[in-house]
C-alpha positions as CSV (number, residue, x, y, z in Angstrom):
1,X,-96.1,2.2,6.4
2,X,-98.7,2.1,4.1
3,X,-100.6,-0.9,4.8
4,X,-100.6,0.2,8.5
5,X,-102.2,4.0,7.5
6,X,-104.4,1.3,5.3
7,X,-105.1,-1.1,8.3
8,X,-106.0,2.3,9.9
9,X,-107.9,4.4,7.1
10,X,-108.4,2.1,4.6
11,X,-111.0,4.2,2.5
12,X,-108.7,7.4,2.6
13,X,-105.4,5.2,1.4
14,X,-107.6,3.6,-1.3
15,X,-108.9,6.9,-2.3
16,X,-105.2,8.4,-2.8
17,X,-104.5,5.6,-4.6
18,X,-107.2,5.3,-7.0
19,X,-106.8,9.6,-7.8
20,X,-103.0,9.4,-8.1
21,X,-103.6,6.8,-11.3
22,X,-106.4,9.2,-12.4
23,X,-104.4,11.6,-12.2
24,X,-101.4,9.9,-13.9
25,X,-103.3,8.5,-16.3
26,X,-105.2,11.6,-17.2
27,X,-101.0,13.2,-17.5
28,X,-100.5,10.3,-20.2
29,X,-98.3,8.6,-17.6
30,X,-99.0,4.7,-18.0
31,X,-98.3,0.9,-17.6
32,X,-99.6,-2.6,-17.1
33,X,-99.1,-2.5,-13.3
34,X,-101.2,0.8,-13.3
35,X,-104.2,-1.9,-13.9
36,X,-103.4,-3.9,-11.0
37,X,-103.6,-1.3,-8.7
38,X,-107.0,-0.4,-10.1
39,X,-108.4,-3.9,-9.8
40,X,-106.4,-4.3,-6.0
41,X,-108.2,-1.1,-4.9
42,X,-111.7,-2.1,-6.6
43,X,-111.5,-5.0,-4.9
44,X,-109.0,-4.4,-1.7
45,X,-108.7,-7.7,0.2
46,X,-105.5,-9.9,1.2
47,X,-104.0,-9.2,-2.8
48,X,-103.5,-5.4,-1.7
49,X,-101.7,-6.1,1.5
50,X,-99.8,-8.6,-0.4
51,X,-98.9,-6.1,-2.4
52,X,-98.1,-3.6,-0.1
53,X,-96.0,-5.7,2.3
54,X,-95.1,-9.2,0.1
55,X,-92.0,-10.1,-1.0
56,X,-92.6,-12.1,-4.1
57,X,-91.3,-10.9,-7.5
58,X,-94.9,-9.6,-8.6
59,X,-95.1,-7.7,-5.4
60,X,-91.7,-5.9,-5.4
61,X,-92.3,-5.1,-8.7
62,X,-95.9,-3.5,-7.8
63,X,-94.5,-1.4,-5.2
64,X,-92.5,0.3,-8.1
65,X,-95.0,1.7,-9.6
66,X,-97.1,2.4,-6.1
67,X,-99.8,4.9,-6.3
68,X,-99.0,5.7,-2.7
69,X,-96.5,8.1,-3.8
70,X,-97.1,11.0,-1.9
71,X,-98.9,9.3,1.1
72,X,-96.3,9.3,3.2
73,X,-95.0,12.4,4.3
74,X,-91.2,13.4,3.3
75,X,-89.1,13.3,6.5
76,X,-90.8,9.4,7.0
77,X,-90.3,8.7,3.6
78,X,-86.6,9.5,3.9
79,X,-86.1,7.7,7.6
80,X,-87.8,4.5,6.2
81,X,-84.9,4.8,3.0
82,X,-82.4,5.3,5.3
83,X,-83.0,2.7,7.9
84,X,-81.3,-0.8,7.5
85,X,-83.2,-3.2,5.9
């Protein structure tokens, strides 16, 4: 759902992004993927919709730490958890 608001908006998703890891960051809430993301959104191209939609190791791991939390809003969130993969 994200890389469709993205494919939609994609200067509002990259701005959410980009102040939910200053905002994290400025909390004292860190790690190394948190630098990904940076660079991805710095430089969005093909990487962040790899990222967003991929299913390589690196990019299930990325979407672990997503700074898209909070982008969605709840009752999606929770039908996109609940539906069958």
């Amino acid at each position: 759902m994200v890389a469709e608001l993205f494919s939609q908006k994609p200067a509002e998703v990259i701005q959410f992004g980009l102040k939910n890891l200053e905002r994290w960051q400025l909390q004292g809430v860190d790690c190394a993927d948190f630098k990904v993301w940076t660079n991805l959104l710095f430089t969005p191209s093909f990487g962040l919709v790899e990222a967003l939609t991929g299913g390589s190791e690196e990019a299930i791991r990325l979407r672990q730490s997503s700074p898209f939390a909070g982008l969605i809003p709840e009752e999606a969130r929770r039908q996109i958890v609940a539906s069958p993969q």
